[in-house]
C-alpha positions in Angstrom: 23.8 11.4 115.6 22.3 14.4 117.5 24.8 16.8 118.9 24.1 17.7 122.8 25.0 21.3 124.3 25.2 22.8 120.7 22.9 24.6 118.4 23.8 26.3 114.8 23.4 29.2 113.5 23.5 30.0 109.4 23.4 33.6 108.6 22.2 34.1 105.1 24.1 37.0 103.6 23.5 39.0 100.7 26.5 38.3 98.1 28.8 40.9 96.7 29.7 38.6 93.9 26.2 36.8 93.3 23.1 38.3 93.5 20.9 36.6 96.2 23.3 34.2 96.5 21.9 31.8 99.1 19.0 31.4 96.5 21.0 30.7 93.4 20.2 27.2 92.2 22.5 24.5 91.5 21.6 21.0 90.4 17.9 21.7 91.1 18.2 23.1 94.3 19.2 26.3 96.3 22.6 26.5 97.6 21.8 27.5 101.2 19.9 24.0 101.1 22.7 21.9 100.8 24.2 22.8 103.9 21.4 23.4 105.6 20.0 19.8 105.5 23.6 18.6 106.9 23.0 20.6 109.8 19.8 19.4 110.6 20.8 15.9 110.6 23.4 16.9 113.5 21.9 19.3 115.6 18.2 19.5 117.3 18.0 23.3 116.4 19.3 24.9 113.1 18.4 28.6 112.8 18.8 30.6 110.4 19.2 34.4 110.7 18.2 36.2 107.2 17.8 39.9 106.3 14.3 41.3 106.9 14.0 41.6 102.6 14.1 38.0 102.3 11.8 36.6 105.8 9.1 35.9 103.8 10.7 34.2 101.5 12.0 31.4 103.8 8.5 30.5 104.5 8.0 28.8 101.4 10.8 26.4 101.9 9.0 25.2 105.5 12.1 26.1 107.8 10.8 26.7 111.1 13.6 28.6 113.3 14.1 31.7 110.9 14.9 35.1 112.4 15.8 38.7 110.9 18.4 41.1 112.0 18.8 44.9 111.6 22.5 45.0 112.5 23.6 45.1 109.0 26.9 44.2 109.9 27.1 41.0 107.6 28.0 37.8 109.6 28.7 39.6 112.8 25.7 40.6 112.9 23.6 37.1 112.2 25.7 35.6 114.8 25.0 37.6 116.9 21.0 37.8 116.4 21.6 34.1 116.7 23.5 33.7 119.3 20.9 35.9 121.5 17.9 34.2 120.2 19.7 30.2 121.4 19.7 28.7 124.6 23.2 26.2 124.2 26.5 26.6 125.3 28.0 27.0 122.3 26.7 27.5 119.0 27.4 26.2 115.8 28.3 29.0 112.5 28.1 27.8 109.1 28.1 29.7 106.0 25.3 29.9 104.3 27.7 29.5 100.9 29.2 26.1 102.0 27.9 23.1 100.4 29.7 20.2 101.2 30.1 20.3 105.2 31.3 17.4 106.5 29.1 16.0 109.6 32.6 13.9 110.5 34.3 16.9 110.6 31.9 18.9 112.5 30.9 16.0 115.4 35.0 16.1 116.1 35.2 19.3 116.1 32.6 19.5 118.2 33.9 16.5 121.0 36.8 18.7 121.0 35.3 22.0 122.0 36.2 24.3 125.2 37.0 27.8 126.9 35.4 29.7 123.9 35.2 27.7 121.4 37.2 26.7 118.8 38.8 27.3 115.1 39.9 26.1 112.1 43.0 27.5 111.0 45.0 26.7 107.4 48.8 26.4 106.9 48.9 30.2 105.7 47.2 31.3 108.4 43.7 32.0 107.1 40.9 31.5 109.7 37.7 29.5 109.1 35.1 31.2 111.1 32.0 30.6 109.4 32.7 26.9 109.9 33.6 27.1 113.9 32.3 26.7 117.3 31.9 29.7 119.9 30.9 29.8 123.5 27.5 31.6 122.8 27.6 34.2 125.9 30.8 35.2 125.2 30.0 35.9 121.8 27.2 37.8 122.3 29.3 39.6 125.1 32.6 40.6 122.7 30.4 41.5 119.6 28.0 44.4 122.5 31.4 46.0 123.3 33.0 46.7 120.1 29.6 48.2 118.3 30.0 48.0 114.7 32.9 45.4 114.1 32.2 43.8 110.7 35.4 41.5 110.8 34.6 38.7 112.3 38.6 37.8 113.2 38.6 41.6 115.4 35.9 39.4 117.4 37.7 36.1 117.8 40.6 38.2 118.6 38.9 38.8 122.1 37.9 35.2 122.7 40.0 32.6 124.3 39.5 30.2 120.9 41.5 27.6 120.5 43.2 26.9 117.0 43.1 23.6 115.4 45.5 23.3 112.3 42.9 22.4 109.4 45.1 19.8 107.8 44.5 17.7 110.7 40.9 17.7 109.6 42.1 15.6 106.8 41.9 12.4 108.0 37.8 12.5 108.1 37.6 14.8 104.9 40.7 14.3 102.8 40.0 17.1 100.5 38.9 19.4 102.7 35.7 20.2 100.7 33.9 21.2 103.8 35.5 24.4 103.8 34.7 24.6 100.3 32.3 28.0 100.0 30.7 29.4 96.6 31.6 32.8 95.8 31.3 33.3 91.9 29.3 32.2 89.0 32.9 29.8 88.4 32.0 27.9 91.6 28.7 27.3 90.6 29.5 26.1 87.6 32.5 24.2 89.2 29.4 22.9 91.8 27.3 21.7 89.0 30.3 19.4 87.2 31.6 17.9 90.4 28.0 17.1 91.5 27.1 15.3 88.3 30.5 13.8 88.2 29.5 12.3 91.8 26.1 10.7 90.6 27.6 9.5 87.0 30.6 7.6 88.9 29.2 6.2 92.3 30.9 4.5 94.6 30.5 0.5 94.6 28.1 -0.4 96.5 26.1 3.0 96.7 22.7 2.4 96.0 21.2 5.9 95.9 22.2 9.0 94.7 20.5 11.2 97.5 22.7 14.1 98.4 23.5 12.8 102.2 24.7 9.2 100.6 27.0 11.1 97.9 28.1 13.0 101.3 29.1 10.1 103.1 30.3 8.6 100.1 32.7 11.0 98.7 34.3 12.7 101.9 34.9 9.6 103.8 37.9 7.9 103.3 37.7 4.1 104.4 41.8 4.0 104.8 41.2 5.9 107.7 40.1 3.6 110.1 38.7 4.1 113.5 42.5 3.9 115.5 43.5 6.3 113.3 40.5 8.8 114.0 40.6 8.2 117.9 44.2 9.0 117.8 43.7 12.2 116.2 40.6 12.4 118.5 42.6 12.0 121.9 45.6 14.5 120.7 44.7 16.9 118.3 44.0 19.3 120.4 45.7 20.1 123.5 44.4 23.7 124.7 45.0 25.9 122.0 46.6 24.0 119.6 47.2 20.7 117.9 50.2 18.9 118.5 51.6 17.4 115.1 52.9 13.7 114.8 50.3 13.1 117.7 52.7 14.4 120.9 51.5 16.0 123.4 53.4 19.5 125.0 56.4 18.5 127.3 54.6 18.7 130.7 51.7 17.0 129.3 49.5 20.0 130.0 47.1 22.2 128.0 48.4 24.6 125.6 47.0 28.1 127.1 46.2 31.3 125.5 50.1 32.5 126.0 49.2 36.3 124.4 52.6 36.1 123.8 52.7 39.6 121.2 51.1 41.4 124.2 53.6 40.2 126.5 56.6 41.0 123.9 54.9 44.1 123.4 54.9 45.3 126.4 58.5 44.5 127.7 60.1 46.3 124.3 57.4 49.6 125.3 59.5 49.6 128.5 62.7 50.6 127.0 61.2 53.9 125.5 63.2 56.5 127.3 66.2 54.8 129.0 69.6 56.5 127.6 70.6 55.0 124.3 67.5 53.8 123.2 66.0 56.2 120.5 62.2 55.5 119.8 60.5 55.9 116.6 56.8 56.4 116.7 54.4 57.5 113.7 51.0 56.5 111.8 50.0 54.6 108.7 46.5 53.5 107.2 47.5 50.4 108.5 48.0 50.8 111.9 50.4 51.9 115.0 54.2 51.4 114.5 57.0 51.8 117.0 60.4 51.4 116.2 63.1 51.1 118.7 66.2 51.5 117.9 69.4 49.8 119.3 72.4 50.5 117.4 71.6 50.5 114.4 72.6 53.9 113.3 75.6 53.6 116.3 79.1 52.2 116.0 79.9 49.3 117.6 81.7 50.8 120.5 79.0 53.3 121.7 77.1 50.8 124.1 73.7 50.3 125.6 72.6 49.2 128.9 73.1 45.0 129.5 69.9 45.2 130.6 68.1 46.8 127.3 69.6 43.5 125.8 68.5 41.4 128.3 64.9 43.1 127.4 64.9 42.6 124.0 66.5 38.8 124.4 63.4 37.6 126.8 60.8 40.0 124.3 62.0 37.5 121.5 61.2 34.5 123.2 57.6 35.9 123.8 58.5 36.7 127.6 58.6 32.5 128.0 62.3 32.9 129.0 64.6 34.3 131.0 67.7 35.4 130.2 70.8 36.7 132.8 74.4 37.6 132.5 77.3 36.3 135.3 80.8 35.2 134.8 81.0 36.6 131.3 78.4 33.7 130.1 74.7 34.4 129.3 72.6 31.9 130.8 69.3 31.3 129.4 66.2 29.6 130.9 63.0 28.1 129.6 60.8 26.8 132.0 57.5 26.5 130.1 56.7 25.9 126.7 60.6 25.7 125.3 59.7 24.7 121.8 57.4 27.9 121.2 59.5 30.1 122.8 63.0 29.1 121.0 61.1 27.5 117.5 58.0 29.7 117.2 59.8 32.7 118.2 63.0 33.3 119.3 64.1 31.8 115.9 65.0 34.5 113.3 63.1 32.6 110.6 61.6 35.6 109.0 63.8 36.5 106.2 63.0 40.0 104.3 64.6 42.6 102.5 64.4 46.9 103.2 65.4 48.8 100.3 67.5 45.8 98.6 69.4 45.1 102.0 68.5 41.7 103.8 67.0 41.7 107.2 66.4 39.1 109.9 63.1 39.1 112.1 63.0 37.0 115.0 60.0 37.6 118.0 56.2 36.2 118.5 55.2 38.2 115.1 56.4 35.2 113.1 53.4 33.3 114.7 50.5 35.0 113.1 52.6 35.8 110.0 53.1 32.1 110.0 56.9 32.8 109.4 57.9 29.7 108.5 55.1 28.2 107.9 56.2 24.5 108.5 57.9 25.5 111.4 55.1 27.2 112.9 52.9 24.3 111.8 55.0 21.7 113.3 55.1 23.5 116.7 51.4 23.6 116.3 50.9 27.2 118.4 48.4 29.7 116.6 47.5 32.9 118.1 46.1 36.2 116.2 47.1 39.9 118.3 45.8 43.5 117.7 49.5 44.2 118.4 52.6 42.2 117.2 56.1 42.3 118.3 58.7 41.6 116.0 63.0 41.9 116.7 65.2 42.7 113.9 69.0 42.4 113.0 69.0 44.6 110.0 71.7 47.2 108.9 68.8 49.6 108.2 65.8 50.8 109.8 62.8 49.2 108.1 60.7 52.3 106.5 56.9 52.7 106.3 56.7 50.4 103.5 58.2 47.5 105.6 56.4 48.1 108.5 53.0 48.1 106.1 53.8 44.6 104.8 54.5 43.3 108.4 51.3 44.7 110.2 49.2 43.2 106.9 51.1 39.9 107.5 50.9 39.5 111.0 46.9 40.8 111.0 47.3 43.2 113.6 46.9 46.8 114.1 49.8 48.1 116.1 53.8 46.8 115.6 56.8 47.4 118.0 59.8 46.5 116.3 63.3 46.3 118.3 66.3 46.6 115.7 69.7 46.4 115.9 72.9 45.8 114.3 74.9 42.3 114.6 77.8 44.5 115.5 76.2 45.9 118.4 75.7 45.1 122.3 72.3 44.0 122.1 72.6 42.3 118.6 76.1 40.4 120.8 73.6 39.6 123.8 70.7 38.3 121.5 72.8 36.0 119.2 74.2 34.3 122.1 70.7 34.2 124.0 69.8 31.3 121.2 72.1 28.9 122.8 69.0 26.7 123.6 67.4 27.8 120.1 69.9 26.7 118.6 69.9 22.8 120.5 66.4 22.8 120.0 66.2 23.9 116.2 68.9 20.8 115.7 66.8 18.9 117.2 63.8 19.7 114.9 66.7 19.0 112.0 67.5 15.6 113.2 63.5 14.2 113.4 62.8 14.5 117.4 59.7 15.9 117.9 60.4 18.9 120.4 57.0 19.5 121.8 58.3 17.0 123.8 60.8 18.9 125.4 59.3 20.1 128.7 62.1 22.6 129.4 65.2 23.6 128.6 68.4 25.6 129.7 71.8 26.9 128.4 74.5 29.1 128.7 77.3 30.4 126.4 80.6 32.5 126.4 80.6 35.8 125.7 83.3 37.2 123.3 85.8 40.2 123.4 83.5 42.8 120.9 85.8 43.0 117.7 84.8 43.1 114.2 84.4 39.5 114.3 81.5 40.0 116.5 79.1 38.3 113.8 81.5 35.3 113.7 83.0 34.8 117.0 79.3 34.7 118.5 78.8 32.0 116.5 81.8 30.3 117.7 80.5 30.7 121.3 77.5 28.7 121.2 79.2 26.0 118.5 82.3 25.0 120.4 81.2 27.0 124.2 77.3 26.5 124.0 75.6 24.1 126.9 72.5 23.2 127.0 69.9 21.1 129.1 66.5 19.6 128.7 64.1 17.4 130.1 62.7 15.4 127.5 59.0 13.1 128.0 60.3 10.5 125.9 64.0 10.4 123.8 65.7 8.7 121.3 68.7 7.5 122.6 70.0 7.2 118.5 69.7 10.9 118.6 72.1 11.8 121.2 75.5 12.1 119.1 73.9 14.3 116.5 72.5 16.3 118.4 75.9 18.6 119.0 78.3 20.9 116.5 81.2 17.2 117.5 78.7 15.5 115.1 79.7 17.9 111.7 82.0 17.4 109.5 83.7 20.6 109.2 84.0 20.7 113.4 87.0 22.3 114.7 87.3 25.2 112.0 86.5 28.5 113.4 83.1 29.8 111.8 85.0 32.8 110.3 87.1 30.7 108.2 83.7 28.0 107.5 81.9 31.5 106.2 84.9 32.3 103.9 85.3 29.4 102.5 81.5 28.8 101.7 82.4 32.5 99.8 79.6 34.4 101.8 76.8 31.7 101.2 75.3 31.1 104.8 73.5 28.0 103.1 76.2 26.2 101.8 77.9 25.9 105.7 77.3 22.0 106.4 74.3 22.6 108.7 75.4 20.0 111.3 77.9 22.3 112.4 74.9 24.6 113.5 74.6 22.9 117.6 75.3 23.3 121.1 78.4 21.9 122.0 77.1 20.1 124.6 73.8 18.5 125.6 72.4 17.0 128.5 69.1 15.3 128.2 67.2 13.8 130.7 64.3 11.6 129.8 61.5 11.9 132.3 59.6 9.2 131.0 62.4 6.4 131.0 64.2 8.0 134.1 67.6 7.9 132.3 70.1 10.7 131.6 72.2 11.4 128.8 74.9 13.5 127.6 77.3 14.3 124.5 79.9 16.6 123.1 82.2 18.4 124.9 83.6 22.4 124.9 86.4 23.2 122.7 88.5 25.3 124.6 91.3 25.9 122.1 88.7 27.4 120.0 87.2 29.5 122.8 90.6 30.9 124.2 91.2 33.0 120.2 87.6 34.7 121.1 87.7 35.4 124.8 
């Protein structure tokens, strides 16, 4: 099968670890060969872009479309010799160091491909760009404006690419192999025993050993039959993501390119200079940080505008919600995109620790730090930021070593960070702005698959500010907490657990549920952990449902 509207490109780099390393030979043959004849069966024009020392050389091996480049900017720069010297759409990159590409997992990538191309990502986060497709022009475009840029993921960074989870990639290569690249004399070595394990142990019915039939034959996996693959095919990818367990987003709309650090970034820059706010600003070898801080070094009486709350609340969910305060409730609303503004962000599922004392992180960084990573995975939203926006409840400010570890994890070159105390105003505002975080996240718990929900809503009381603040928020969303969703598709055997009526312990203040668990958040009975009431309404079977109920004999000791 010929691909249409594609070409490749293979730049042949030099090796830092082996010398010449395209030319090294393994099992009677050089390694740049091996994935150079996949190519060739799938697209009508391979070319390969080489350093001007070794032009000549590629002569004797009869390859036809070879090319030099002066750039010197490693892969960067044979892309980009490539990408000027094609006439397709979109162009092809494979490593020159990457034996075993898959053409199954290269033709779906490729009937996938859109806006500016698209990329494999793995479930910590590394990329996979010398294996990915890129709009050509736009390449060549990016790679002219930002000179001498020798990371490839500073390029992608400026494309609209869309992310495909690479485990999804399994069901045409199980092991993944076709990511596989050789780096060190190890590989090789590694190379040369799996290879002759191959030919000594084929496959029944294999009647030659030529390397495309030990392809075929040891990266397809026959349990994976062709419903399975068109399945994966038709939902994979939605814009600029996968959806796991095959959904598709609520509104049954593409996934955009939500930039949502940029837009958390720039709401939490806002609040420089409004009284109250201090802001932090100073320079490491690893990039920009900005710390603002709201009440952390304050006591809990001094307070801060509502609306620096508010801020920081709506800068958590990525700038996806919107968040208001009437009647001593906070009401919170998320039109678009629920499950990656309350899961993939507004969550604080970024546990760390700043000089021996704990710290929560909650905000759009967690998506490129991939923080959790199953989490993240199972809301299937990737995106990679020059700037990251992270919120943390922390009784300390985090120090230059902190903020070091968080621009490394999160890739980026400039962090904002918005931290405050749980005793504090805008800590108060931004616990009870998870009311719908919370619904959804016990919806995750109990198996319903919330890129489904196509948006949601809540509200919650707001408590007197004691020193119970850290518990009696709590008790606000579990017993006073209501929240609405429209759902494209529900299970109707979910509705009673889906709310804090369903736990065990209900009825018990959360005060008196921390005591007795003696401090350990984790040994709480995590059904507790809800809305107290939920209304769902199911778009797709046009019914409505609703469970649980407000406690107010609990609400009436906090209000």
């Amino acid at each position: 099968m010929k691909l249409n509207k594609i070409q490749a490109v293979m730049p042949l780099g030099r090796g830092t670890r082996i010398e010449n390393k395209p030319f090294v030979r393994i099992d009677g043959r050089e390694l740049f060969l091996y994935g150079y004849e996949i190519l060739t069966e799938l697209f009508d024009n391979v070319l390969i872009v080489c350093r001007n020392d070794v032009f000549g050389i590629l002569k004797d091996y009869k390859i036809k479309n070879v090319i030099s480049e002066n750039k010197n900017i490693g892969p960067v720069g044979g892309i980009y010799e490539g990408a000027k010297n094609l006439k397709s759409e979109y162009v092809f990159v494979a490593g020159c160091d990457m034996p075993f590409l898959n053409s199954r997992v290269i033709e779906f990538l490729c009937s996938l491909v859109e806006g500016d191309g698209i990329v494999p990502v793995h479930e910590n986060g590394n990329l996979e760009p010398l294996h990915s497709i890129y709009r050509r022009e736009k390449m060549i475009e990016v790679i002219e404006k930002i000179g001498d840029e020798r990371r490839i993921s500073k390029v992608i960074e400026k494309m609209n690419v869309r992310f495909i989870p690479a485990g999804e990639l399994r069901v045409y290569d199980k092991e993944l192999l076709t990511f596989r690249n050789i780096n060190t004399m190890d590989d090789v070595a590694w190379m040369e025993d799996y290879l002759n394990k191959i030919k000594s142990e084929p496959k029944a019915g294999l009647g030659t050993t030529s390397w495309m039939d030990m392809k075929f034959n040891m990266q397809y996996d026959p349990s994976s039959d062709v419903a399975e693959r068109q399945s994966r095919s038709d939902t994979c990818l939605r814009g600029e993501t996968s959806q796991p367990h095959g959904s598709v987003s609520g509104d049954d709309q593409p996934f955009r390119r939500l930039n949502l650090n940029e837009k958390s970034f720039k709401i939490l820059e806002k609040l420089k200079g409004i009284e109250g706010v201090k802001a932090i600003e100073f320079n490491t070898e690893a990039g920009k940080i900005t710390i603002i801080d709201l009440g952390v070094n304050s006591k809990l009486e001094d307070k801060i505008p509502e609306t620096v709350g508010i801020s920081v609340a709506e800068s958590s969910m990525g700038g996806l919600g919107r968040v208001s305060i009437k009647n001593n409730r906070i009401f919170v609303d998320m039109e678009k995109e629920p499950a990656v503004a309350a899961l993939s962000c507004q969550l604080a599922g970024w546990g760390m620790e700043i000089n021996g004392k704990k710290a929560l992180g909650s905000g759009p960084a967690r998506i490129p730090a991939k923080k959790p990573s199953g989490l993240i995975d199972r809301i299937g939203y990737h995106e990679i930021s020059e700037k990251s926006a992270l919120i943390l409840e922390t009784e300390i400010l985090p120090d230059e070593k902190t903020c070091k570890r968080i621009l490394e994890e999160t890739n980026s070159d400039e962090l904002i960070i918005a931290a405050f105390r749980d005793k504090s105003m805008a800590g108060l505002i931004n616990v009870i702005a998870r009311v719908v975080e919370v619904g959804l996240y016990r919806l995750d718990r109990v198996g319903y698959n919330v890129n489904k929900v196509i948006s949601a809503r809540g509200n919650a009381p707001i408590p007197r500010i004691t020193e119970d603040i850290m518990f009696t928020s709590n008790d606000a969303i579990i017993y006073g907490g209501i929240v609405e969703i429209k759902v494209n598709d529900w299970d109707e055997n979910l509705t009673e657990k889906a709310v804090s009526l369903s736990s065990r312990v209900y009825g018990k203040t959360f005060k008196s549920l921390f005591q007795e668990a003696r401090g350990d958040f984790y040994r709480i009975d995590p059904e507790i952990f809800a809305p107290a009431e939920l209304t769902v309404t199911d778009v797709a079977g046009n019914r409505e449902y609703h469970t649980g109920r407000v406690n107010d004999e609990i609400l009436r000791k906090i209000l």
